[in-house]
C-alpha positions as CSV (number, residue, x, y, z in Angstrom):
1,X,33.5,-133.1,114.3
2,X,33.3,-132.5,110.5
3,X,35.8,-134.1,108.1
4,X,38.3,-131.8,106.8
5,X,41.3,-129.6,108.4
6,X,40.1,-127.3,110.7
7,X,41.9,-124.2,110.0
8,X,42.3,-120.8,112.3
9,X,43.1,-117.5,111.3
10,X,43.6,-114.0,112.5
11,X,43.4,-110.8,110.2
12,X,45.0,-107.7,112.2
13,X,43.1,-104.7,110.8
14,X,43.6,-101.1,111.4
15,X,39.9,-100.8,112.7
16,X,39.6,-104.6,113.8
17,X,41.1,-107.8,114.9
18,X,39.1,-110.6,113.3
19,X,39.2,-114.4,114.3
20,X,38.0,-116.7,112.2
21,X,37.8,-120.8,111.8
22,X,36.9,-122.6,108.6
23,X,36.6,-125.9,107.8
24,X,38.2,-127.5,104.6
25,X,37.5,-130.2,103.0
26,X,39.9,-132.6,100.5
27,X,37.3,-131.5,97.5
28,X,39.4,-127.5,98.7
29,X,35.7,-126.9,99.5
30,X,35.1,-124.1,102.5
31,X,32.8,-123.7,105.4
32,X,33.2,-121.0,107.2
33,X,31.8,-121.5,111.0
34,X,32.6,-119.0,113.2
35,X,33.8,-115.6,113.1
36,X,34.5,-113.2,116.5
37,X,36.2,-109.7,115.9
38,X,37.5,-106.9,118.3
39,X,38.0,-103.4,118.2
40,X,41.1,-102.4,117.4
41,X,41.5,-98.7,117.6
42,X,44.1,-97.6,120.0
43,X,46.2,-100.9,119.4
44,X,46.9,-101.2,115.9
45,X,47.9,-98.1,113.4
46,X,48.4,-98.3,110.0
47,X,48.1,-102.3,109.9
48,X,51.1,-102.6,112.3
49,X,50.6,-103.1,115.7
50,X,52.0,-101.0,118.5
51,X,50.4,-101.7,121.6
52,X,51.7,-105.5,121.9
53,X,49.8,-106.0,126.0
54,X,46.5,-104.4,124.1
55,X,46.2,-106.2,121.0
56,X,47.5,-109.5,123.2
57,X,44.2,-109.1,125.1
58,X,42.1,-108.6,122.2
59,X,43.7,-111.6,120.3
60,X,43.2,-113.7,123.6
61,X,39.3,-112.9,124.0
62,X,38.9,-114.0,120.5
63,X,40.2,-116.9,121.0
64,X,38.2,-117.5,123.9
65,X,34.7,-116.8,122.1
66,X,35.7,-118.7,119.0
67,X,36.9,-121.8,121.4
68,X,33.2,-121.5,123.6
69,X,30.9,-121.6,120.2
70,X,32.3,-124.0,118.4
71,X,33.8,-125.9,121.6
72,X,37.1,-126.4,120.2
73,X,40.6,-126.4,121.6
74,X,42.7,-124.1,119.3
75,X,46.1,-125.1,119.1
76,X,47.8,-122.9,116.3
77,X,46.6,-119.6,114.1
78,X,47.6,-118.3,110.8
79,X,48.2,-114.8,111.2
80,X,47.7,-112.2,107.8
81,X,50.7,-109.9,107.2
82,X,50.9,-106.2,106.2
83,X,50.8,-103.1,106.8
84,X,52.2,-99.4,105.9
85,X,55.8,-100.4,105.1
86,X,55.3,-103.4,102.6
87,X,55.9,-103.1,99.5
88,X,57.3,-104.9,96.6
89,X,60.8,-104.5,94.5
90,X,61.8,-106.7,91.4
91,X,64.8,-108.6,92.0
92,X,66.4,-111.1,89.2
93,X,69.4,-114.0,90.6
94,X,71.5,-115.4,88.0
95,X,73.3,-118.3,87.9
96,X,75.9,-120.1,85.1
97,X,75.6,-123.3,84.7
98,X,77.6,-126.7,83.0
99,X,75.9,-127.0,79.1
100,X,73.0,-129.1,79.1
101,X,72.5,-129.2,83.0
102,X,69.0,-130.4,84.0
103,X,66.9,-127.7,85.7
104,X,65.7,-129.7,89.3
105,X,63.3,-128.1,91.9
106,X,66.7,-128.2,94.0
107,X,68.2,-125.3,91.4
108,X,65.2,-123.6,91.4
109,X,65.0,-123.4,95.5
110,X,68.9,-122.3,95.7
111,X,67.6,-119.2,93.7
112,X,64.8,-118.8,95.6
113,X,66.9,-118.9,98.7
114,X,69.8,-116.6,97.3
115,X,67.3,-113.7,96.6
116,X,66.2,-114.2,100.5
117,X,69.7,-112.7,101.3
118,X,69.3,-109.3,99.2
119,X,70.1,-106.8,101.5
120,X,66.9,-104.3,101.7
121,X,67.5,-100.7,103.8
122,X,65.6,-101.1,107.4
123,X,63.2,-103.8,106.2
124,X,62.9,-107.7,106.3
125,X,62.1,-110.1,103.0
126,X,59.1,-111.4,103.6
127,X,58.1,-113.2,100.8
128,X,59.5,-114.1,97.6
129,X,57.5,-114.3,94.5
130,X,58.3,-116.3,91.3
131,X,58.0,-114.5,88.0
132,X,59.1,-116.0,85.2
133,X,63.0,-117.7,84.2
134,X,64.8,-116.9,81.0
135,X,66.7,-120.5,80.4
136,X,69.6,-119.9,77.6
137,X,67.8,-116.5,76.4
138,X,64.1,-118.0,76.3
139,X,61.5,-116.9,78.7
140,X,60.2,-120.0,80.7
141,X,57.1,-120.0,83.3
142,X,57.7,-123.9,84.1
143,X,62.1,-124.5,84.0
144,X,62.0,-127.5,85.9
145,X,62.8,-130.5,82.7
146,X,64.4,-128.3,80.4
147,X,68.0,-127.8,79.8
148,X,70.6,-125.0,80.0
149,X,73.5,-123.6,80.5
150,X,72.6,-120.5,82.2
151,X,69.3,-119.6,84.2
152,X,68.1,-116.3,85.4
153,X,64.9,-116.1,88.3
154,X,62.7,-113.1,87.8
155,X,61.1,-112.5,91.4
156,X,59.1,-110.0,93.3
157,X,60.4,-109.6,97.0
158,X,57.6,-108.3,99.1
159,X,59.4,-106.3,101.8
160,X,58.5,-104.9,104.8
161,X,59.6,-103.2,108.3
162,X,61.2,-105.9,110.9
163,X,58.9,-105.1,114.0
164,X,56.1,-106.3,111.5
165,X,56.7,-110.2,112.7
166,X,58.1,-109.0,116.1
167,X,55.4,-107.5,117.4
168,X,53.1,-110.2,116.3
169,X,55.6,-113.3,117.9
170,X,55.5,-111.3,120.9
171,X,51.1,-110.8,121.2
172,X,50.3,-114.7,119.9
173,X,53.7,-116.8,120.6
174,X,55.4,-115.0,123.9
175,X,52.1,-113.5,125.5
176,X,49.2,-116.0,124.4
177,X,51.4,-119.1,124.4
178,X,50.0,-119.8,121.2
179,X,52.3,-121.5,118.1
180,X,51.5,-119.3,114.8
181,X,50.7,-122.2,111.9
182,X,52.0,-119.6,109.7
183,X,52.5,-116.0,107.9
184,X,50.8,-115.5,104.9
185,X,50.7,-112.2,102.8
186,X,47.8,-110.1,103.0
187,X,47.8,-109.2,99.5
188,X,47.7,-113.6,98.6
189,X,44.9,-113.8,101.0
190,X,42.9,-110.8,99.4
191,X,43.8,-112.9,96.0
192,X,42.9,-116.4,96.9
193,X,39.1,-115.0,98.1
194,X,38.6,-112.8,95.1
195,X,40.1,-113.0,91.8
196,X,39.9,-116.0,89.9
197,X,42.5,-117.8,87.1
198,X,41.2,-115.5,84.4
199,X,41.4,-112.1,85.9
200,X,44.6,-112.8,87.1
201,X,45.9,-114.2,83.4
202,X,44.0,-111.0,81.8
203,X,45.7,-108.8,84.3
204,X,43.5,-106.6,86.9
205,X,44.5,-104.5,89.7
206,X,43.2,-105.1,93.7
207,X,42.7,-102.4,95.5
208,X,41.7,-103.3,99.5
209,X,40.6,-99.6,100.9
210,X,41.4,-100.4,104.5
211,X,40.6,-98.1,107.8
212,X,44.4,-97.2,107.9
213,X,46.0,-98.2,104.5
214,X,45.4,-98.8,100.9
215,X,47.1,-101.2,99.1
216,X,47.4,-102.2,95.8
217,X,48.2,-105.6,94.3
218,X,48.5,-106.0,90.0
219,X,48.4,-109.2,88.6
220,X,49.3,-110.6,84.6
221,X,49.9,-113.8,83.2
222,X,48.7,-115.3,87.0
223,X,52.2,-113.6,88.6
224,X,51.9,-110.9,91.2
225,X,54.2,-108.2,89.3
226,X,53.6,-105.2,91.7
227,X,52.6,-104.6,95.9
228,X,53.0,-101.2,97.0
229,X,50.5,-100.0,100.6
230,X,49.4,-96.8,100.4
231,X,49.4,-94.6,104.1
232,X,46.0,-93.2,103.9
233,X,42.3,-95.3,104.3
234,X,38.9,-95.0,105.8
235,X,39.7,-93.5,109.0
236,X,41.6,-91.0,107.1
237,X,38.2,-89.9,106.1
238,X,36.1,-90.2,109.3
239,X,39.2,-87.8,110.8
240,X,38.5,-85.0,108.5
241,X,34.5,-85.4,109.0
242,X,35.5,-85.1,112.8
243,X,37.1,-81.5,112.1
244,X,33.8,-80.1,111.6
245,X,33.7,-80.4,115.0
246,X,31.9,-83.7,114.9
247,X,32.7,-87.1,117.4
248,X,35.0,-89.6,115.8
249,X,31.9,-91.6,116.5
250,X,29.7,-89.5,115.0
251,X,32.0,-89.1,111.7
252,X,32.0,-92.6,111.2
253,X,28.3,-93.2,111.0
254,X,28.1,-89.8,109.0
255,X,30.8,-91.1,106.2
256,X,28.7,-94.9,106.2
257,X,25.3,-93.0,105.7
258,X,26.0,-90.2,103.4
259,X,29.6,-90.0,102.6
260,X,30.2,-89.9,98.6
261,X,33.2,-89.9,96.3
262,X,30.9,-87.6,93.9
263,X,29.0,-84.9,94.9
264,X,26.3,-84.8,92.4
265,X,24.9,-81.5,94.5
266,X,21.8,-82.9,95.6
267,X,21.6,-83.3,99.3
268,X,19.1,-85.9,100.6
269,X,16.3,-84.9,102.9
270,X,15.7,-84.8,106.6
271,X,19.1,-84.9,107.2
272,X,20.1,-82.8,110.7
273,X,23.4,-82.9,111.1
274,X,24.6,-81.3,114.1
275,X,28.1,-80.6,116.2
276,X,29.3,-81.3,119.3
277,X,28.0,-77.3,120.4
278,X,24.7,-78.1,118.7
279,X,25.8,-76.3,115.7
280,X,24.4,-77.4,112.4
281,X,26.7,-79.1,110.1
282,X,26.3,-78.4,106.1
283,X,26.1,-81.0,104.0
284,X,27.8,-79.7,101.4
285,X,30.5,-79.0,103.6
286,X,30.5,-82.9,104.9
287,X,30.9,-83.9,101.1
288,X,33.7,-81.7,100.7
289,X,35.7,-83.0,103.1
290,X,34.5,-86.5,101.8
291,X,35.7,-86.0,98.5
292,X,38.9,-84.1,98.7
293,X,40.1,-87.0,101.0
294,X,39.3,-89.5,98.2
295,X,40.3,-88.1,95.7
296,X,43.5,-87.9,97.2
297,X,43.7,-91.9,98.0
298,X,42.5,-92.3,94.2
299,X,45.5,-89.7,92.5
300,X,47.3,-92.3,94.8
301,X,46.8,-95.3,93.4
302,X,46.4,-93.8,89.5
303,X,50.3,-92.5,90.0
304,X,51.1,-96.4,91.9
305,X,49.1,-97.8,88.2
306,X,51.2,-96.5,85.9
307,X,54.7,-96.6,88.1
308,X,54.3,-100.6,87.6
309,X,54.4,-100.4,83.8
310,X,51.2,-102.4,83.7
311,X,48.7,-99.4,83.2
312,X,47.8,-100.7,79.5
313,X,47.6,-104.8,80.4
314,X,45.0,-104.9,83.2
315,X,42.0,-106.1,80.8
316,X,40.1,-107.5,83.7
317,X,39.9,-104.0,85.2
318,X,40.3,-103.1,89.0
319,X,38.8,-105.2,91.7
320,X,37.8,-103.6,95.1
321,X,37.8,-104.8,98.3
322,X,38.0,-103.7,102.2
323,X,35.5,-101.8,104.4
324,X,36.2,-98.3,103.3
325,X,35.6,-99.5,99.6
326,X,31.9,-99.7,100.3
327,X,32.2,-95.0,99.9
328,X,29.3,-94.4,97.8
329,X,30.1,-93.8,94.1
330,X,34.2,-95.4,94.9
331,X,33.8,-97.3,91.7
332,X,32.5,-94.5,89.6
333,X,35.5,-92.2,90.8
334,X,38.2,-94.5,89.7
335,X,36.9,-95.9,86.9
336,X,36.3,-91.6,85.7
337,X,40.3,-91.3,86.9
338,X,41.8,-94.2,85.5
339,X,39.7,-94.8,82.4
340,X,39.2,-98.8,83.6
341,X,36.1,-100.9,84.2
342,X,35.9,-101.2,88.1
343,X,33.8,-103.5,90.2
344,X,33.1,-104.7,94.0
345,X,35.0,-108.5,94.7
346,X,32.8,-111.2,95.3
347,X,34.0,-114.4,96.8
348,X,35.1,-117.6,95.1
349,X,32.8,-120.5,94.5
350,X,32.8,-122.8,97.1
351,X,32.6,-121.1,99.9
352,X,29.6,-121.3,102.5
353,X,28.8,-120.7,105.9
354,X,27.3,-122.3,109.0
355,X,24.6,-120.1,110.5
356,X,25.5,-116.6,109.6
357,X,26.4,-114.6,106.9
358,X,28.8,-111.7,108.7
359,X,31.6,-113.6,106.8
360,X,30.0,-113.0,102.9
361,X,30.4,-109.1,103.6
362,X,33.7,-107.4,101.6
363,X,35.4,-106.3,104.8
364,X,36.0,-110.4,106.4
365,X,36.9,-111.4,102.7
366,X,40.8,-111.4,103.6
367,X,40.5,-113.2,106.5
368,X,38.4,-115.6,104.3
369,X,41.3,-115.9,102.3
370,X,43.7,-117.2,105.4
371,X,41.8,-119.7,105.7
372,X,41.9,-121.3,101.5
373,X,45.6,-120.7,102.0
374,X,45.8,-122.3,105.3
375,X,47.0,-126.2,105.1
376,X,47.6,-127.4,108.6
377,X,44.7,-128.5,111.2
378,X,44.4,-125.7,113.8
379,X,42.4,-127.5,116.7
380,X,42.3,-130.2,118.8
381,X,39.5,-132.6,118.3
382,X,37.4,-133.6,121.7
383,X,38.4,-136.8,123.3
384,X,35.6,-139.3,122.9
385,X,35.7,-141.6,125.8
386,X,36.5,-145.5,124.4
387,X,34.0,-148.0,125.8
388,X,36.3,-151.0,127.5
389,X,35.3,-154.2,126.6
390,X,33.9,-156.8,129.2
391,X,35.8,-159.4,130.1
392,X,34.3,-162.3,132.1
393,X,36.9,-163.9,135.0
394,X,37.0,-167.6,135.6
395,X,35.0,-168.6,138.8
396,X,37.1,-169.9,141.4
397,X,36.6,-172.6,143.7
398,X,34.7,-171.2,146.9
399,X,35.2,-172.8,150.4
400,X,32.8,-174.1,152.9
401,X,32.9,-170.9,155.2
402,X,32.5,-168.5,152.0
403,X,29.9,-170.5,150.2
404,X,27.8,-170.4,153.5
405,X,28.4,-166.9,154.2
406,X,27.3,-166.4,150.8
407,X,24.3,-168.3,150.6
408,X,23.2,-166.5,153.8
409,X,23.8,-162.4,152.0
410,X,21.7,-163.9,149.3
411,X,18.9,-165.5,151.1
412,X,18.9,-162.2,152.9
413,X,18.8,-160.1,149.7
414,X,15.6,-162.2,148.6
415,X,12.6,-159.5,148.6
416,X,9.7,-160.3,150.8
417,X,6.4,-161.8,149.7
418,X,3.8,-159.0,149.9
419,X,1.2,-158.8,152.7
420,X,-2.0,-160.2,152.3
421,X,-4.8,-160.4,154.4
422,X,-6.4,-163.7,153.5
423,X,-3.4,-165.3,153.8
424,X,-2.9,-163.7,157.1
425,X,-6.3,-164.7,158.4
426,X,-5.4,-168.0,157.1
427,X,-2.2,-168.3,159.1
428,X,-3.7,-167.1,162.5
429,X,-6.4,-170.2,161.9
430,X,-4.0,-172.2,161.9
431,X,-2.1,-171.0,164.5
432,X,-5.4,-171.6,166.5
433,X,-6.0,-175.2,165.5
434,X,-2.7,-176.3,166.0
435,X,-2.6,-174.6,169.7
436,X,-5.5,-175.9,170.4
437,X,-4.8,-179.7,169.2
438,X,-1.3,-179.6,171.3
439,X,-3.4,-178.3,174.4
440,X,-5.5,-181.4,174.1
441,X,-2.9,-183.7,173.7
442,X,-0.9,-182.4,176.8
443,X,-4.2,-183.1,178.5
444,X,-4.9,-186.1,177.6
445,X,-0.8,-186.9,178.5
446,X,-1.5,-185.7,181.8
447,X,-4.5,-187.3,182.9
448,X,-4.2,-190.7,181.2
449,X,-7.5,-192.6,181.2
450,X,-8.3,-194.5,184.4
451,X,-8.4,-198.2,184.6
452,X,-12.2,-199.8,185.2
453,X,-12.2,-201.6,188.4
């Protein structure tokens, strides 16, 4: 076993499940060393799952593989939380304190844990989000060591629909048996892999183009200020593709190999594109249906930039992310619409991988992030049998009967001198001589010499 926490998560993904198990190490250093994913289609819609007995199945054969390569017992998971219905709202708590009362962590909490009880229409508080405090009229980042007489906690409560956590207690803690290690925000798991302290104080926007959603995440002055998920992704895409009479199979490797989010009006050559009747399919026509989709998605998120009143702070631009964010010329399309610098993530320093390199691609880079925010050990190491040491008993006094017994099993247990012939010869010899000097002397016994007259 390697030193560190091992740490398990699961990402629940509109077109995937993904399983994954890290190790970290004190240094905050991670090694990524095994990842196992699982269809998802049919199980899982718009991030949420409704199938609970499908995606149960899936999440359990995960396990399973993850558990056989690495030969591990996984004890706990991290799951990733999100989906269609979260979103964000501003919420402030005030509170009136004595004059020149200290501001403690145990102030700071009771805010914290007074928001948790703002009533939200059908939805849950998931997560609550420090902003910054105004303390006596001055805006604070850090309260705790000051003094006041009033305080005020500017927060970001990330909502979202109740059967969210249901469903996924019931497939990993009621079905699988399985303790969850913890929930942790999709949109913080996206951040920890991707932006770093800088583009997060600068301000930037993340955008995660899923297979069922799209969700958008702005960051300035390191605080996440605004969460809103968009209903539309990938699939989206592949579905309209398929309405040119074309397999949802078909679609999807048609939107990987020439979807683009410009048509530039030149169409590539040897391309036979043909429908489930045989009939050709134009490509102009395929790029169409490409692009209207997008730029549907991308109107989206322009109208979602400018509701959070951040559209002129984000000078670290817009970060992409997700599987459907790979659309050929994505970045050039929103950076046209929203008049910002754009680029693909890339991972944080620090982050390698045992044997394979599925986990470096953009689409596993949330579940990657799971895993930096994961603190608690997730396995159970291998027993390593101890060695016993030897002790020696005293001898005991033997008797007679038992010594002579014993004396005999060991005489017995003596191996036997080889066979030789020499010495065999030798032996008969003097078999022979003796024999043949007792015969004379029974003779001579016998007939006893007689007397001379």
């Amino acid at each position: 076993m390697e030193a560190g926490k091992y740490i398990v998560a699961i990402e629940l993904g509109t077109s995937k499940i993904v399983g994954i198990v890290g190790v970290k190490n004190e240094d905050g250093r991670l090694n990524i060393l095994a990842t196992e994913k699982e269809d998802s289609a049919g199980c899982i819609k718009r991030g949420c799952i409704f199938n609970v007995e499908d995606t149960a199945s899936k999440i359990q054969k995960i396990i399973k593989k993850l558990e056989n390569r690495l030969s591990l017992k996984i004890t706990k998971v991290y799951v990733g939380v999100g989906g269609q219905s979260v979103h964000s709202i501003s919420h402030s708590v005030f509170r009136q304190l004595a004059e020149d009362t200290p501001i403690t962590d145990m102030i700071i909490n009771s805010l914290h844990a007074e928001s948790r009880s703002f009533p939200v229409a059908n939805a849950e508080i998931m997560d609550v989000i420090p902003n910054e405090y105004t303390i006596d009229n001055h805006l604070e980042t850090q309260p705790k060591g000051t003094y006041a007489s009033e305080i005020e906690a500017h927060l970001q409560l990330v909502v979202g629909r109740p059967s969210i956590k249901k469903n996924i207690n019931r497939c990993i803690v009621e079905r699988l048996k399985l303790p969850i290690a913890g929930y942790i925000m999709s949109v913080h798991a996206d951040a920890a892999a991707l932006l770093d302290d800088e583009e997060k104080s600068l301000g930037c926007a993340l955008i995660n183009f899923g297979a069922g959603t799209t969700t958008l995440s702005i960051y300035k002055d390191n605080f996440l200020r605004y969460v809103v998920t968009i209903p539309f992704g990938g699939r989206n895409i592949t579905q309209d593709i398929s309405s040119l009479n074309i397999l949802m199979s078909e679609a999807e490797r048609l939107k990987l190999a020439f979807g683009c989010a410009i048509n530039n009006g030149e169409e590539p050559k040897g391309i036979g594109i043909e429908g489930i009747d045989s009939s050709k399919i134009n490509y102009q026509e395929l790029c169409r249906v490409t692009e209207a989709r997008i730029e549907e998605i991308v109107a989206n998120i322009v109208e979602q930039i400018k509701e959070s009143g951040y559209k002129d702070q984000l000078s670290a631009g817009i970060i992409l992310t997700g599987g459907a964010s790979l659309l050929k010329e994505l970045p050039e399309l929103l950076a046209r619409e929203t008049k910002m610098s754009v680029q693909r993530g890339n991972l944080q320093k620090g982050i390698t991988f045992s044997g394979h390199q599925e986990g470096g691609l953009t689409a596993y880079s949330q579940a990657i992030g799971l895993l930096l925010l994961g603190e608690e050990n997730c396995v159970e190491k291998p027993i390593t049998p101890k060695t016993e040491p030897t002790v020696e008993e005293p001898e005991k006094p033997e008797n007679k009967e038992i010594s002579d017994e014993k004396k005999k099993k060991e005489h017995e247990k003596k191996p036997k001198k080889s066979w030789n012939i020499f010495g065999a010869i030798e032996k008969m010899t003097d078999k022979v001589i003796s024999s043949t000097e007792n015969f004379l002397t029974d003779e001579e016994d016998a007939n006893p010499p007689r007397k001379k007259n």
